[in-house]
N, C-alpha and C positions, 0 to 999 in steps of 0.2 A: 451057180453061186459066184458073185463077184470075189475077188482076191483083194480085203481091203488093206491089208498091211503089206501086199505089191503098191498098190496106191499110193497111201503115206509113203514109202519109202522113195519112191521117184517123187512125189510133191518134194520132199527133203534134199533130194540134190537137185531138183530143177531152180528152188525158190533160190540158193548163191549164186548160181548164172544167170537167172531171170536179174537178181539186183544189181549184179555187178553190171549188166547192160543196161539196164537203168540208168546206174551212177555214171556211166560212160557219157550216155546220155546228155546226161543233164550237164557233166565237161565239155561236151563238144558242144551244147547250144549253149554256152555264154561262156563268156572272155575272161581267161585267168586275172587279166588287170580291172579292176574295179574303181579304179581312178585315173584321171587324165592329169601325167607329170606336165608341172608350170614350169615353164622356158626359164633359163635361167637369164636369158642376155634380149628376150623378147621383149616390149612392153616397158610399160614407167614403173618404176620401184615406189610400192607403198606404204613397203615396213622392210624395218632393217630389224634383223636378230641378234643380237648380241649376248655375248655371257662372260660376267665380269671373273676371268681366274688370272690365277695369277704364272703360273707358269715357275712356280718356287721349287719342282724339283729339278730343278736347274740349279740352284743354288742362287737364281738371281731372282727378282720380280721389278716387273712391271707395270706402273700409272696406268690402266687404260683408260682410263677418263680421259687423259688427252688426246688419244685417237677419236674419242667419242665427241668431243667438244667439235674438234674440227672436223666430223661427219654432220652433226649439229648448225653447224652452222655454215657449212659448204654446200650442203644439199639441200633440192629444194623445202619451203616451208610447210608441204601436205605431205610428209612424208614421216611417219610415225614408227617411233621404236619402241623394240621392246627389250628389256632387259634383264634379265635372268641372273639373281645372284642370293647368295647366301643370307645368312642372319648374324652373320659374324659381325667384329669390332672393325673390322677390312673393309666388308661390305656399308656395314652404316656409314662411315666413312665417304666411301665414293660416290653414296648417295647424297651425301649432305654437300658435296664439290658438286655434283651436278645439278642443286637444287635451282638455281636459278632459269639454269635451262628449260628447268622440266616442268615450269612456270609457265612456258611457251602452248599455245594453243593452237591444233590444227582446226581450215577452214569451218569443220562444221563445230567448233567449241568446245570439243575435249580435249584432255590434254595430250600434247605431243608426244611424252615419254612415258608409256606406264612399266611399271617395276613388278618384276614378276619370283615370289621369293622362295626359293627350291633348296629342299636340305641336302645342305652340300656347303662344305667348308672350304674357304676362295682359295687357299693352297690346296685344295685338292680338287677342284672344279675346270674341267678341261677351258682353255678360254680361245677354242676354233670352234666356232658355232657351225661354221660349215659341215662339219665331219659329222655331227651329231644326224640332219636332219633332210631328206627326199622331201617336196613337198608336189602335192598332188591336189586336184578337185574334187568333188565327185558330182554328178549328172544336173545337181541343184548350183554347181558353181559355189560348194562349202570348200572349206582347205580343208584339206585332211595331211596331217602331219606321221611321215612316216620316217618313225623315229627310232634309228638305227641304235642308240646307244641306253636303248630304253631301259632303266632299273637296271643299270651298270655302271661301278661308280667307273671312272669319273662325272658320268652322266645318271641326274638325278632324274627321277619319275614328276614330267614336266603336262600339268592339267592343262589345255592349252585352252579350251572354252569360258579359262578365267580370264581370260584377256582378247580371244576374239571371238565373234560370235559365231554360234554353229562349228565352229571349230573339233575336228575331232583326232586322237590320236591313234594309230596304226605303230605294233613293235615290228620295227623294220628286225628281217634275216639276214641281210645283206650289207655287211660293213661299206660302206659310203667311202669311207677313206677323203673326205675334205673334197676337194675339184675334182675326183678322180673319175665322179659321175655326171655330168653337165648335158646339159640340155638343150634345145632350140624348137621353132615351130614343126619343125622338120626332120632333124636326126638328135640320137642321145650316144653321146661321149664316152666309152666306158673304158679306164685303163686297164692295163693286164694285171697291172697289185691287184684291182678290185676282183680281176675273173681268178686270177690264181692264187688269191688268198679264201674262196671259195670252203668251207667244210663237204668233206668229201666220205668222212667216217669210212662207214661201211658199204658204202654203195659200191657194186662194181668189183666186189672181192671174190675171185674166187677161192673154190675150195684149198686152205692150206694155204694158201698166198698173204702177204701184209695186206694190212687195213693201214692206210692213209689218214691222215689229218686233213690236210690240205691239197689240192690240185700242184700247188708249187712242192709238197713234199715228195706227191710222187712223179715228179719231171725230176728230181736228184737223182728217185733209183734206178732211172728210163735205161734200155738199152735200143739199139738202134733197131733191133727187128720189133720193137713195141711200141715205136714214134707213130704207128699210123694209127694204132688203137687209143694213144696217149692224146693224137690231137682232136679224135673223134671224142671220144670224154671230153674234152676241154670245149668243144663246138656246141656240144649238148648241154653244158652249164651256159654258155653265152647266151646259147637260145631261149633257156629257161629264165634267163634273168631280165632277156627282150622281152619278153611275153610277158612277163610279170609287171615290168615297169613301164613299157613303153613300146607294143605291140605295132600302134600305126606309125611308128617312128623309124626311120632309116638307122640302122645298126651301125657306127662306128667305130673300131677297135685297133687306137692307133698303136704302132710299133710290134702286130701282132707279128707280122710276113720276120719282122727284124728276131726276134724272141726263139719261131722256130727255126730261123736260119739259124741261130747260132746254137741251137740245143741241137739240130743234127750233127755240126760241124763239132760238137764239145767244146764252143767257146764260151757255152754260158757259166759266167762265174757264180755258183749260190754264195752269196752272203748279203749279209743285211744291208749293205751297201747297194746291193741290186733289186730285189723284190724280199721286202717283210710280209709276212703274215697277215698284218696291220694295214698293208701298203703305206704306210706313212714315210711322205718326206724319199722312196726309193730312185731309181732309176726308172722308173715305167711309172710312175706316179706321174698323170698328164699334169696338173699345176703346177709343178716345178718350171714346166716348158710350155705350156696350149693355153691361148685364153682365145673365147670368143667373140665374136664381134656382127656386124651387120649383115644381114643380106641385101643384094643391091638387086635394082630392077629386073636387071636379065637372071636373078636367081643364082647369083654366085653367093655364097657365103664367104665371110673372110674371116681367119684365122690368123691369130696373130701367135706366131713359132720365136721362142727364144735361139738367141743365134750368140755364141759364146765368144765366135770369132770375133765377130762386131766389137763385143765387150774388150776381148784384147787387144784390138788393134786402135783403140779407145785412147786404152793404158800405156799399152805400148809410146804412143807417140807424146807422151809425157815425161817430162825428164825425173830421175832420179828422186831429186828434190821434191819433186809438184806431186811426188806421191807420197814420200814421207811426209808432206805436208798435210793431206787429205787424211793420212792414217791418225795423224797426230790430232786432227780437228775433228774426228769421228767423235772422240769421248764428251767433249763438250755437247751435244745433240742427244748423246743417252741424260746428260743431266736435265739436260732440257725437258726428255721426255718421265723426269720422277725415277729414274732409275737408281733403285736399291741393291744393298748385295744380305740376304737375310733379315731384310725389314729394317737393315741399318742407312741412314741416307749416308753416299758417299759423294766426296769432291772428282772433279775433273784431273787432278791431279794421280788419285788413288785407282783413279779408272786408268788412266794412263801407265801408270806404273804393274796393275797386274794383268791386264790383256799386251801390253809393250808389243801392241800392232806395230806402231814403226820397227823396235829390235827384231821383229820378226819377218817385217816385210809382207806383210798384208797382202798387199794389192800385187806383188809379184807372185806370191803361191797363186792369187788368182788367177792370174795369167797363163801362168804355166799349168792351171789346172783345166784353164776355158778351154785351150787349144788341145790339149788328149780329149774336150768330152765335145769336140768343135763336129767332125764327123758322125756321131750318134746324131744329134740336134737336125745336122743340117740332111740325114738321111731321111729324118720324120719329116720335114718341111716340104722333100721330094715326093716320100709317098701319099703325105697330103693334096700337094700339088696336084698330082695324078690321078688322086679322086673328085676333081673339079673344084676343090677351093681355091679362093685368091689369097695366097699366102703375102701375109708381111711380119716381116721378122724386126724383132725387138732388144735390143740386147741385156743380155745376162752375165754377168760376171759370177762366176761359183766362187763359195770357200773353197781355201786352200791351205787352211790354217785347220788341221784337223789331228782326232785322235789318232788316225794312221802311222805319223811318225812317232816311233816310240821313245822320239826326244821330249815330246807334247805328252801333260797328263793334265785332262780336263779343261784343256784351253781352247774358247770361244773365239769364233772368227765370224765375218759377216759375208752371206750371201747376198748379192744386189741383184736383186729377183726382179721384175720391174711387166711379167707377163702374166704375174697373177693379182689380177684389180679386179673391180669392180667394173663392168658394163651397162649402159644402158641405151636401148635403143627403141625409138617411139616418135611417129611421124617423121619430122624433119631433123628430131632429136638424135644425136649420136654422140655419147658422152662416156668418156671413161674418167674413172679415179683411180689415178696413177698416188704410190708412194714419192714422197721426197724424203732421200735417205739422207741430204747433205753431202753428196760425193756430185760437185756441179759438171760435173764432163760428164758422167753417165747420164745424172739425171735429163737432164738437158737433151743425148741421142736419144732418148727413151721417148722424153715430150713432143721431139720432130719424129719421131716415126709415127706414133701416133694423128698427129697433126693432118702429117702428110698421106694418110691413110682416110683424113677425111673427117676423125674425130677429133671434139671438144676435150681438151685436159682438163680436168680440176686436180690440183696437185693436193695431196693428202702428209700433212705429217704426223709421229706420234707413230714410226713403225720400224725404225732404226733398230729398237731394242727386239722386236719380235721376229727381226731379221738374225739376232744371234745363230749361233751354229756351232754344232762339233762335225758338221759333215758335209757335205756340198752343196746342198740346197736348204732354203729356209720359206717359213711360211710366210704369208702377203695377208692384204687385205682380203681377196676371196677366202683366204683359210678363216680368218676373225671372223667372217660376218654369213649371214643366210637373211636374203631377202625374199620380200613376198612379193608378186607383180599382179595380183589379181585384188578388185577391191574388194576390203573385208572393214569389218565393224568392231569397234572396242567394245568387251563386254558389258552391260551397266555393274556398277560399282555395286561389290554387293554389301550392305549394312554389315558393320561389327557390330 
């Protein structure tokens, strides 16, 4: 007589291993990445992303129609945008300033600009379109938008196949952090904010031991006999995020070798000054300092490294005067660009009087601030260097007018950031959009490096104010905008 309830009970524990080998299975024959990430610096830009916020809890806000006017009209004429903004009295508003514009028709007859309207109030509407969005293809050459801030405000739940066709969205896991993720034909950029702001929860706890937040939270409690467990975790997140975003892509992770030299040594300082959670705006946040650029025949890439030194020795050779002059001609340039303080318009005068950059000497904290962060900057340039890039360096002048001294409460200073632009590169084409901050001695080194590196300026204004700052570095044009480089189709209009 057969034993059938011996039977059943082995079918019962064979069928969970039977599936789990299965399901291994079916992981190992196809690819965690289900999309192919679009270059950021490869190819002709055919849509710019924009989102109109205002940037009010600062206490201040900013026109960006004017940044958008002169994207509008500095760039070429098939180049179509899209605009992401509220239903507010703000928003009507900037829409009815750009209406002429949007007037403008690309080559094949629709219109240049469509408006794309997401609930979300423009003081509270993040406005670094960068930060929000990965974008990828999938096998048909659709964009698929992987949309890191998905149904979180600041970030509104954004239907993208209202505006381009076949479009589809993906909620990113992985905070983007603005530049902090960048791309090429070839390798993907990932700063360490992005790996070490990571959710770490529960994974990897053992019994009785803390649960983590974060990869950066547990490098504070690290002790030196745990660095080698602490970096193999940290390899393992890298890996997973290669694999996921950009498999066929060369791994890049600049100022990693720097981060665990100085966590063995105990020089890394935690504070938010160094690596946020957020990555926003930190010291390891690559867009403060990396922008990318061309690949040339022989397959060198070039990389354009902020160099602080540069910046001061800029400054430096400027007398006294030529700087309290520059501080003093700053304010005029925020009026220029609409600049309010709580929705009230103020004079050049009143801007003068409550930032009192010259009483404070501006451009000197700059200095003395370039030359402490001169060393950092130009160690990344080396170890890029060393990985086969053609480095050209760019100069940067940081804030130095910050909340640190606790003579300063809530006073705004200006970062002249000049390495996070816009790229583009496409046959014979090699073009960046560079900011014009109004500080003509910087601007100006910034335009010949470029230059002499081979690329097209188009000089951009309308970024002064988005340069504000309570801390060393400020966001650029790459942080405001997210382009598309692959061609895509505007959705047809659909009937109300």
């Amino acid at each position: 007589m057969q034993n059938h309830g011996a039977t059943r009970w082995t079918w019962k524990r064979v069928w969970p291993v039977l599936a789990a080998v299965i399901g291994l299975a079916l992981i190992l024959s196809s690819p965690l990445s289900a999309g192919n990430l679009v270059s950021n610096v490869d190819g002709k830009i055919r849509v710019i992303i924009l989102h109109y916020g205002s940037g009010e809890d600062l206490g201040f806000w900013f026109d960006q129609t004017v940044l958008y006017k002169e994207l509008l009209t500095k760039m070429d004429k098939d180049v179509g945008f899209i605009i992401l903004l509220g239903k507010d009295a703000q928003a009507r508003k900037a829409r009815e300033s750009l209406k002429p514009l949007a007037e403008e028709k690309l080559p094949d007859g629709t219109n240049r600009i469509k408006f794309l309207e997401v609930d979300v109030k423009t003081s509270q509407f993040y406005p670094w379109a960068r930060d929000a969005y990965i974008l990828l293809t999938d096998d048909r050459n659709n964009l698929i938008v992987l949309d890191c801030g998905f149904n979180e405000k600041p970030f509104p739940v954004t239907i993208w196949d209202q505006v381009i066709e076949g479009a589809t969205a993906w909620a990113g896991m992985i905070h983007r952090g603005g530049g902090n993720i960048r791309t090429t034909e070839d390798e993907v950029f990932i700063g360490m904010d992005t790996l070490l702001g990571i959710k770490t929860q529960a994974r990897w706890v053992e019994y009785g031991s803390r649960s983590y937040d974060t990869l950066y939270d547990m490098a504070k409690d690290i002790k030196p006999e745990d660095l080698p467990g602490f970096e193999e975790k940290f390899e393992a997140h890298a890996r997973l995020v290669h694999q996921i975003l950009a498999p066929d892509k060369k791994l890049v992770v600049p100022e990693k070798d720097l981060f665990f030299e100085q966590l063995k040594k105990g020089k890394f300082l935690f504070t938010k000054k160094q690596v946020r959670h957020t990555g926003a705006q930190a010291a390891y946040h690559t867009d403060v300092y990396l922008g990318v650029g061309d690949k040339a025949k022989n397959g060198k890439r070039t990389l354009f490294v902020a160099d602080t030194r540069m910046a001061a020795n800029i400054v430096g050779k400027m007398s006294a005067e030529a700087r309290r002059a520059v501080e003093r001609g700053l304010p005029r340039v925020l009026v220029e660009e609409g600049f309010l303080a709580a929705l009230i318009p103020v004079t050049e005068a009143q801007i003068v009087e409550r930032l009192a950059w010259d009483k404070h000497k501006l451009l000197d904290l700059g200095m003395a601030r370039a030359q402490k962060l001169a060393d950092r900057y130009d160690a990344a340039a080396d170890y890029l260097a060393k990985l086969g890039y053609r480095i050209v360096r760019i100069p940067f002048l940081p804030n130095g007018l910050t909340d640190k001294d606790e003579a300063n409460d809530a006073t705004m200073g200006i970062g002249f950031n000049y390495s996070n632009v816009l790229v583009e590169v496409y046959g014979d084409t090699k073009k960046v959009y560079m900011p014009l901050f109004g500080f003509k001695e910087l601007d100006e080194a910034a335009a010949t490096a470029y230059v002499s590196a081979g690329f097209q300026v188009v000089p951009v204004k309308g970024l002064l104010t988005n340069a504000l700052s309570q801390e060393d570095a400020n966001a650029g044009l790459d942080c405001l905008t997210s382009e598309i480089r692959i061609p895509v189709r505007w959705a047809p209009e659909k009937k109300k």
